[in-house]
C-alpha positions as CSV (number, residue, x, y, z in Angstrom):
1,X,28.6,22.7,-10.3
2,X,31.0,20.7,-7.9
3,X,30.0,20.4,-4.2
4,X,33.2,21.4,-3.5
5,X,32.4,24.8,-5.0
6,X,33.0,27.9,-2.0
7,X,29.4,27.8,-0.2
8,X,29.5,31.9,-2.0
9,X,29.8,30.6,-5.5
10,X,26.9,27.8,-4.6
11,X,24.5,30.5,-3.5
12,X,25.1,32.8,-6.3
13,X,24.0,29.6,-8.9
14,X,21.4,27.8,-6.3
15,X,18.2,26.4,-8.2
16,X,18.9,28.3,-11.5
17,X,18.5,25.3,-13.3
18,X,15.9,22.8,-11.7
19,X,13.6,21.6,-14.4
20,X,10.0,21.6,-13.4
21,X,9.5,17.6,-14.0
22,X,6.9,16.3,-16.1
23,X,3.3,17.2,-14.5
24,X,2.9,21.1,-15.7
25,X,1.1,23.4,-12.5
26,X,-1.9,24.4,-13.7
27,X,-1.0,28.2,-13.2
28,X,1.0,30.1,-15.6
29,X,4.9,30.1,-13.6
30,X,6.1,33.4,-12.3
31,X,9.4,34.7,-13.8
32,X,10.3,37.1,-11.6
33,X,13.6,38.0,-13.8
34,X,14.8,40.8,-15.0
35,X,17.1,39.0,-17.5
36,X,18.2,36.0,-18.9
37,X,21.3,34.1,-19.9
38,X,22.5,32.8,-23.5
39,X,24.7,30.2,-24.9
40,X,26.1,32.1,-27.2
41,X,25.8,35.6,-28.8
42,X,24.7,33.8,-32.0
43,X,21.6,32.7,-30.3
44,X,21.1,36.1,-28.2
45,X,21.6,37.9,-31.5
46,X,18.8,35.8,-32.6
47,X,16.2,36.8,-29.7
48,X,17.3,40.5,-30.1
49,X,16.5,40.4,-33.9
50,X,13.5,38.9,-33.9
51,X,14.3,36.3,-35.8
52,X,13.7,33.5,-32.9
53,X,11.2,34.1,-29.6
54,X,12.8,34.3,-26.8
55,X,13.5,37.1,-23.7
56,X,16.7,38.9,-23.3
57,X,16.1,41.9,-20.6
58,X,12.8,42.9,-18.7
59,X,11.9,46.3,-20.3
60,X,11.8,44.6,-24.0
61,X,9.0,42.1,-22.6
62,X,9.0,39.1,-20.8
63,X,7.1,35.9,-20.4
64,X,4.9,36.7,-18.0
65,X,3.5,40.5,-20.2
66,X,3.7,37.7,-23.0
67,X,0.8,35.3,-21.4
68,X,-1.2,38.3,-20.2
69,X,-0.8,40.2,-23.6
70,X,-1.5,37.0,-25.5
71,X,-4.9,36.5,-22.8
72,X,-6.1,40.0,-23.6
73,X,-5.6,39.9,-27.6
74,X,-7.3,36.6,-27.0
75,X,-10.6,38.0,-25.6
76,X,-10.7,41.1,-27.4
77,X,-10.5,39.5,-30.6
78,X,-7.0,41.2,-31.4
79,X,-4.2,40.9,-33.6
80,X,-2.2,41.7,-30.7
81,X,-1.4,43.4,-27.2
82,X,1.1,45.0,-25.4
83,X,1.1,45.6,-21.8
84,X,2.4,48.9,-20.0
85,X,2.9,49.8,-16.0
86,X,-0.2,51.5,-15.5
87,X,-3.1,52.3,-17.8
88,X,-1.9,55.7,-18.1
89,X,1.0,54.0,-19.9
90,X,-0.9,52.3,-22.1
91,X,-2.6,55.1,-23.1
92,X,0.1,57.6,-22.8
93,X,2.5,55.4,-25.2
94,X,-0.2,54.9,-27.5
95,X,-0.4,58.5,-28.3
96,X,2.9,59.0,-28.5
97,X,3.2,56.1,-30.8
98,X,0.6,57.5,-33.2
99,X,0.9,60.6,-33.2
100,X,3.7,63.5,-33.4
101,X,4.2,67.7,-33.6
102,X,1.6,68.8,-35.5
103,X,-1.0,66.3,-35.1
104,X,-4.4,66.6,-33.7
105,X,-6.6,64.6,-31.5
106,X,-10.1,64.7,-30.7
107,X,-11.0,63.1,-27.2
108,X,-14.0,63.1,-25.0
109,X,-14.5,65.5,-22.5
110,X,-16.0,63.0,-20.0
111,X,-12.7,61.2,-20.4
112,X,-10.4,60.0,-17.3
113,X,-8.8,63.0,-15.3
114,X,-5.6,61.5,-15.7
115,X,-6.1,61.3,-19.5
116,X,-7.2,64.7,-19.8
117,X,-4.1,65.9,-18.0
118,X,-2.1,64.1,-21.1
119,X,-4.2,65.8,-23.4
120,X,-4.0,69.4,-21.8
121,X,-0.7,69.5,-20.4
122,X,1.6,66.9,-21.5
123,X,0.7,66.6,-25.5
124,X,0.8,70.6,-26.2
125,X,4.0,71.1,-24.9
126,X,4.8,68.3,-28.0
127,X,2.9,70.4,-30.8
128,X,0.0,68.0,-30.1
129,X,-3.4,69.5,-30.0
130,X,-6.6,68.4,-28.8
131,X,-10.3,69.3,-29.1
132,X,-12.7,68.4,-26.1
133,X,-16.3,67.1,-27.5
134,X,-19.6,65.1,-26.0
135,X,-18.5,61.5,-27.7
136,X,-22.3,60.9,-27.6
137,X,-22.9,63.5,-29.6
138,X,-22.0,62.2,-33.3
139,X,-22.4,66.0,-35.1
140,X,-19.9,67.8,-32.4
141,X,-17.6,64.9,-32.7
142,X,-17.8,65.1,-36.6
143,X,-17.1,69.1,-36.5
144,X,-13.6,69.3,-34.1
145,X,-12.2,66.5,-36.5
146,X,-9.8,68.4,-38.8
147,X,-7.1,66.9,-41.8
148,X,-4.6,67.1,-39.0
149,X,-6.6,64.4,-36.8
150,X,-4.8,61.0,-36.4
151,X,-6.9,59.8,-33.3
152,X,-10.2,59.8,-31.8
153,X,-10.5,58.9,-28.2
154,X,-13.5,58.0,-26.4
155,X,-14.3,55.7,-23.6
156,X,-16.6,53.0,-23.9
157,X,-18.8,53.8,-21.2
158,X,-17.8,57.4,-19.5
159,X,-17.0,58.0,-16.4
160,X,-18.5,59.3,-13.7
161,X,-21.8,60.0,-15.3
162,X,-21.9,56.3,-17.5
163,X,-22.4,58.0,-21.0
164,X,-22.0,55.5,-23.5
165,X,-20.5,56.8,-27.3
166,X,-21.9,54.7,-30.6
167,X,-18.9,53.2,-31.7
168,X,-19.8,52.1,-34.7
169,X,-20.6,55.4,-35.4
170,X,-17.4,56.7,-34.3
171,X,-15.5,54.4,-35.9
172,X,-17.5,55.0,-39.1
173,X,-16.9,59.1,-38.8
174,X,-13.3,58.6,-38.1
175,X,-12.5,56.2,-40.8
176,X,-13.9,58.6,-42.9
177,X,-11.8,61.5,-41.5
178,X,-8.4,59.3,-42.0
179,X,-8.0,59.0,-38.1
180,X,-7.8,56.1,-36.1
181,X,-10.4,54.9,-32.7
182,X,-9.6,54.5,-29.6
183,X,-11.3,53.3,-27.3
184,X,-10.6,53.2,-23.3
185,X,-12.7,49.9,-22.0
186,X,-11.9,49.8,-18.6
187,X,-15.5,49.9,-17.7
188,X,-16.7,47.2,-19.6
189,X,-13.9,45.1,-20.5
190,X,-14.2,42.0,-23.5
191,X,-16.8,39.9,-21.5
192,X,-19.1,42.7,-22.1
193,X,-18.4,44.5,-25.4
194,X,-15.2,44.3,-27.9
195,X,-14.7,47.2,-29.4
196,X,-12.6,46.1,-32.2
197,X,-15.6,44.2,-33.3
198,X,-17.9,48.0,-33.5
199,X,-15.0,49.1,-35.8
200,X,-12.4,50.7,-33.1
201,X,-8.8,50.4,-34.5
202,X,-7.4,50.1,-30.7
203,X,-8.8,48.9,-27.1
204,X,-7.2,49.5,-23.9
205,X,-7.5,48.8,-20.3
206,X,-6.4,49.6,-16.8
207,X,-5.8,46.3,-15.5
208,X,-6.3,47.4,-12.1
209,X,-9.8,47.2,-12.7
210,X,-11.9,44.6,-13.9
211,X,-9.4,42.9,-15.9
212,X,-7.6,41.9,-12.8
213,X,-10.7,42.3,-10.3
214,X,-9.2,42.6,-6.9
215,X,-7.2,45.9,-6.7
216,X,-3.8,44.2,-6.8
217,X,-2.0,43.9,-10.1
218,X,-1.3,46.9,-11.4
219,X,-0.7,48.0,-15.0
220,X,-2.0,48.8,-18.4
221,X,-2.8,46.7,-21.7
222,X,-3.9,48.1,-25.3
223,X,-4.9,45.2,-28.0
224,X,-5.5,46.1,-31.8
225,X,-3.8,45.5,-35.3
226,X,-0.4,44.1,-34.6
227,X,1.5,46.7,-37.1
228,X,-0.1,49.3,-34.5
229,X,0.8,47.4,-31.2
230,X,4.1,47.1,-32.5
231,X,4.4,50.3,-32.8
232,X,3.2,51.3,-29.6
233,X,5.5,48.6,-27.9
234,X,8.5,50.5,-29.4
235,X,6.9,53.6,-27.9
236,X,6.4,51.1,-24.5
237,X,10.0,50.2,-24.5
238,X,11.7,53.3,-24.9
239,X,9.3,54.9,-21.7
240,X,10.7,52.3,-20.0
241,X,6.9,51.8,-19.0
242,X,6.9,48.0,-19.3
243,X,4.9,45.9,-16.6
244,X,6.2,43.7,-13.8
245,X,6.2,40.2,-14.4
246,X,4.5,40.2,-10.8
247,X,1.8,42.3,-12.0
248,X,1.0,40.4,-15.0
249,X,0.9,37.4,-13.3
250,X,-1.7,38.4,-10.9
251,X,-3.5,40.1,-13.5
252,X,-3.8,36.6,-15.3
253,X,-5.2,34.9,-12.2
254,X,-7.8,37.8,-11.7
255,X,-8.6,37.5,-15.3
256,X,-9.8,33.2,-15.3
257,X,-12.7,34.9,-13.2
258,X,-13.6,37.5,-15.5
259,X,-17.0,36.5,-17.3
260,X,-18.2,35.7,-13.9
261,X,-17.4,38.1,-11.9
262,X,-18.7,40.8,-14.8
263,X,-22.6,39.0,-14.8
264,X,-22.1,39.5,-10.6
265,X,-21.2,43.4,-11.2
266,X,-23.8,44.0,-14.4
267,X,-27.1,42.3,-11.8
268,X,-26.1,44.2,-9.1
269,X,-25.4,48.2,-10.2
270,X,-29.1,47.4,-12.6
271,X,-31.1,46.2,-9.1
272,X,-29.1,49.2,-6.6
273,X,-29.8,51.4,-9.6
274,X,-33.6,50.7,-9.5
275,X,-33.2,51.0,-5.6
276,X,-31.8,54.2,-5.6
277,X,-34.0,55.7,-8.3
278,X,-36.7,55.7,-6.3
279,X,-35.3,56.8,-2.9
280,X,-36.7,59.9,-1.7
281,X,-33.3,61.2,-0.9
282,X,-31.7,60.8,-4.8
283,X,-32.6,63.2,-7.2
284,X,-30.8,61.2,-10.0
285,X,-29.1,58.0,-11.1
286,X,-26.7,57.7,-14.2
287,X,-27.0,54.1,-15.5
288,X,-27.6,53.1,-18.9
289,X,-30.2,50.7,-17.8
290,X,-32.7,53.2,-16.4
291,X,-35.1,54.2,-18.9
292,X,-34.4,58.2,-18.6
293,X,-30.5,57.1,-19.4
294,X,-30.0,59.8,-22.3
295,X,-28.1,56.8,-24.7
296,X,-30.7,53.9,-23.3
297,X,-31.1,52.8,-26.5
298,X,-27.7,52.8,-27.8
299,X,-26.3,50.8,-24.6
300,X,-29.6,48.2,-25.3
301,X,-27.7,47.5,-28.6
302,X,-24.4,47.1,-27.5
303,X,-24.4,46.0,-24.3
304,X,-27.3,42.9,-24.5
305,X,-25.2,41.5,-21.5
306,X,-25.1,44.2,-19.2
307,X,-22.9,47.5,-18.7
308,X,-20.5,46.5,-15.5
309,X,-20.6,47.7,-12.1
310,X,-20.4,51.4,-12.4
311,X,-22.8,54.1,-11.8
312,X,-23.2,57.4,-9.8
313,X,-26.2,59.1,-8.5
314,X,-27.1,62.7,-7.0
315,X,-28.7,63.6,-3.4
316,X,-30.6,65.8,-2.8
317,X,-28.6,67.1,0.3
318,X,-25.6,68.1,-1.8
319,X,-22.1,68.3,-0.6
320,X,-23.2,67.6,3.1
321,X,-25.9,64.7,2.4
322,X,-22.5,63.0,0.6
323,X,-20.5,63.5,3.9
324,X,-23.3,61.9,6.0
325,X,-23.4,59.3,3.7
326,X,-19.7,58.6,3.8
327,X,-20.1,58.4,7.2
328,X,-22.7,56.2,7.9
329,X,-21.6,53.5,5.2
330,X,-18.3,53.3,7.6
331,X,-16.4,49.9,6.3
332,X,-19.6,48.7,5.0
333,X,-18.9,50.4,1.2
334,X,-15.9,52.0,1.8
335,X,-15.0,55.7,0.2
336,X,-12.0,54.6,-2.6
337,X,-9.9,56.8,-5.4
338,X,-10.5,53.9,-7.6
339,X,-13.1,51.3,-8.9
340,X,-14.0,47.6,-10.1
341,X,-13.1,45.9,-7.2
342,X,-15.2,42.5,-5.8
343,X,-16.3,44.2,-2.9
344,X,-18.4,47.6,-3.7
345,X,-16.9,50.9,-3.0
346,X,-17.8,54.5,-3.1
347,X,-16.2,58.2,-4.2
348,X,-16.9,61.8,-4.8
349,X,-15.8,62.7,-7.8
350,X,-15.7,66.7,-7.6
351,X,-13.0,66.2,-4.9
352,X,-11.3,63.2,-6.2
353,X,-10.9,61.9,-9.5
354,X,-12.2,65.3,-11.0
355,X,-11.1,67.7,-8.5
356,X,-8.7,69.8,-10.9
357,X,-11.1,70.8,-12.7
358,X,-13.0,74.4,-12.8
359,X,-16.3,74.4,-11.3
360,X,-17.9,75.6,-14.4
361,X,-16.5,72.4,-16.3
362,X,-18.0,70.5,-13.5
363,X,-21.3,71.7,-13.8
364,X,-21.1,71.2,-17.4
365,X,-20.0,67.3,-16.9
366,X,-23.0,66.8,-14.7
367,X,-20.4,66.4,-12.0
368,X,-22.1,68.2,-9.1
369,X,-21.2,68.7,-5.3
370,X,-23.7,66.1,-4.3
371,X,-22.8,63.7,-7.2
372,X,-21.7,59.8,-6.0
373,X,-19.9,57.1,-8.0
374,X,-20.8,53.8,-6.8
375,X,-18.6,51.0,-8.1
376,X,-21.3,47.9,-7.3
377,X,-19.3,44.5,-6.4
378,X,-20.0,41.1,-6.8
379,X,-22.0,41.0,-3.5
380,X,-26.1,39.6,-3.1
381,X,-27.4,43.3,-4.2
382,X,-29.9,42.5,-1.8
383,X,-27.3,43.0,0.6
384,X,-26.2,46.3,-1.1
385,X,-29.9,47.7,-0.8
386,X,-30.0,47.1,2.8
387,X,-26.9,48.5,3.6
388,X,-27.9,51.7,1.6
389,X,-31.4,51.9,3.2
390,X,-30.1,52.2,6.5
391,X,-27.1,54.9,5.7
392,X,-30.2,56.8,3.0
393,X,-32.5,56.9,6.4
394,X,-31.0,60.0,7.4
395,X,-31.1,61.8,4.5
């Protein structure tokens, strides 16, 4: 471009082609771009029939989904991975993807409000039916799956009350039944269990989460067979549910972390667990490491490295005991709609993440009024205990 260009015309073009020398930075670039210029259509024709790699525009994928997609598949042990907006974009375009009028899919009932709303009032008005079941409990699971099922949905560890569903077993049962698992990991993510490994046909994440670790990136990822991720990219694309490149870049740096930071969150919910089970003010704690856990042994034998931050307990105040509690904890362990950040965090699921449901299907998710999730951080647990001692006093 000639220096003698109009100062308008310079702008416009400024820096679009400085190479990056010969040193690479050891972080992944960031292409925030939402499109990108060809040669010639000959070459552009090439990129849009897949016959050469490349990116043309954002919502058919771009490099920085490509490195986080290609991470993910990488520690789940997949074929391949696609990224979404959210994780109910992931899930929500897997479903789609897999399944059409007609179809049926079983799901747990313990499953994320958000997916339960997909299942009970987004899929029906499709011709897309669902059974609720107890994925822990193999027989119930094994009697709502009909000739019609194509997918079986269960989370890996459940949330709020931490159940934990056999996979194998599931997998098994719905292999046999012609139907595909799926299994939501949020909770546990690859450094602690890969479910494609037990069997599942599909994994998927909100990165959100643990994947990225600090509440920042949003978005969703599922990872599987690559015939099915294709598929469910297809489905991606034409939702126009494709992540940011922003968001998948800082998804990627939360992720370098991720084997640490999941040892950090696994010691400290098993020691604030222990704590609280023996606090005069707790009537109950649901974590798979406490021996009174109803699937102890099952998360023993899949979990051998620990079962993440999450867990929720019960006081013995109820409703009002949580309230006090709230209160005293202040800044200390904040009250949070969300989870699997560094720093711990707190929330009542009856009036949060659960709150449209009936009371009667609260009672019988074990979700009560004086029920806490804890999501347990990468703090000294020590720390944790002291902070919960003091707020507990009252109680």
């Amino acid at each position: 471009m000639s220096s003698r260009s109009h100062l308008t015309t310079r702008a416009a073009r400024a820096g679009a082609h400085s190479p990056p020398g010969e040193a690479l930075p050891l972080v992944p670039a960031l292409h925030q771009a939402t499109v990108h210029g060809y040669p010639d259509l000959a070459s552009l024709h090439r990129v849009l029939d897949g016959e050469q790699h490349g990116h043309a525009y954002y919502r058919f994928g771009h490099y920085n989904g490509q490195v986080l997609e290609q991470a993910v598949a990488d520690l789940e042990g997949a074929d391949g991975a696609v990224a979404s907006a959210s994780g109910m974009a992931a899930i929500s375009s897997t479903v789609l993807a897999l399944a059409e009028a007609g179809d049926h899919v079983v799901a747990d009932r313990n499953a994320y409000g958000g997916t339960r709303s997909l299942l009970g009032v987004d899929l029906p008005r499709l011709g897309i039916t669902t059974t609720l079941v107890d994925a822990a409990d193999l027989a119930e699971v094994g009697r709502a799956v009909t000739p019609r099922t194509r997918l079986v949905l269960v989370e890996a560890l459940t949330n709020p009350t931490v159940r934990v569903p056999d996979l194998p077993a599931l997998a098994e049962l719905a292999h046999n039944s012609g139907a595909r698992l799926v299994v939501d990991a949020t909770f546990v993510t690859p450094a602690l269990l890969r479910p494609l490994e037990h069997g599942a046909d599909l994994v998927w994440h909100s990165v959100p989460k643990y994947l990225g670790g600090h509440s920042a990136a949003m978005g969703g990822v599922v990872a599987g067979d690559a015939g099915l991720v294709d598929r469910i990219r297809q489905s991606v694309v034409h939702l126009g549910a494709t992540l940011g490149p922003f968001d998948a870049w800082m998804a990627l740096l939360g992720l370098k972390t991720l084997g640490l930071r999941m040892r950090a969150h696994s010691r400290g919910a098993t020691e604030v667990a222990g704590f609280l089970a023996l606090h005069p003010a707790v009537t109950r704690v649901h974590h798979p490491s406490r021996p009174d856990h109803p699937q102890a042994g099952t998360a023993a034998r899949l979990y051998p490295d620990g079962t993440g931050g999450m867990l929720s307990f019960e006081l013995a105040g109820g409703r009002r005991a949580v309230d006090d509690l709230i209160a005293r904890l202040g800044h200390a362990i904040p009250l949070s709609p969300s989870l699997a950040d560094v720093a711990t965090t707190l929330v009542h699921p009856a009036t949060t993440t659960h709150r449209s449901l009936p009371v009667d299907e609260l009672e019988a998710l074990g979700v009560t009024g004086g029920l806490i999730r804890l999501s347990v951080g990468i703090e000294e647990p020590s720390d944790l205990i002291g902070e919960l001692t003091t707020a507990l006093a009252g109680n």
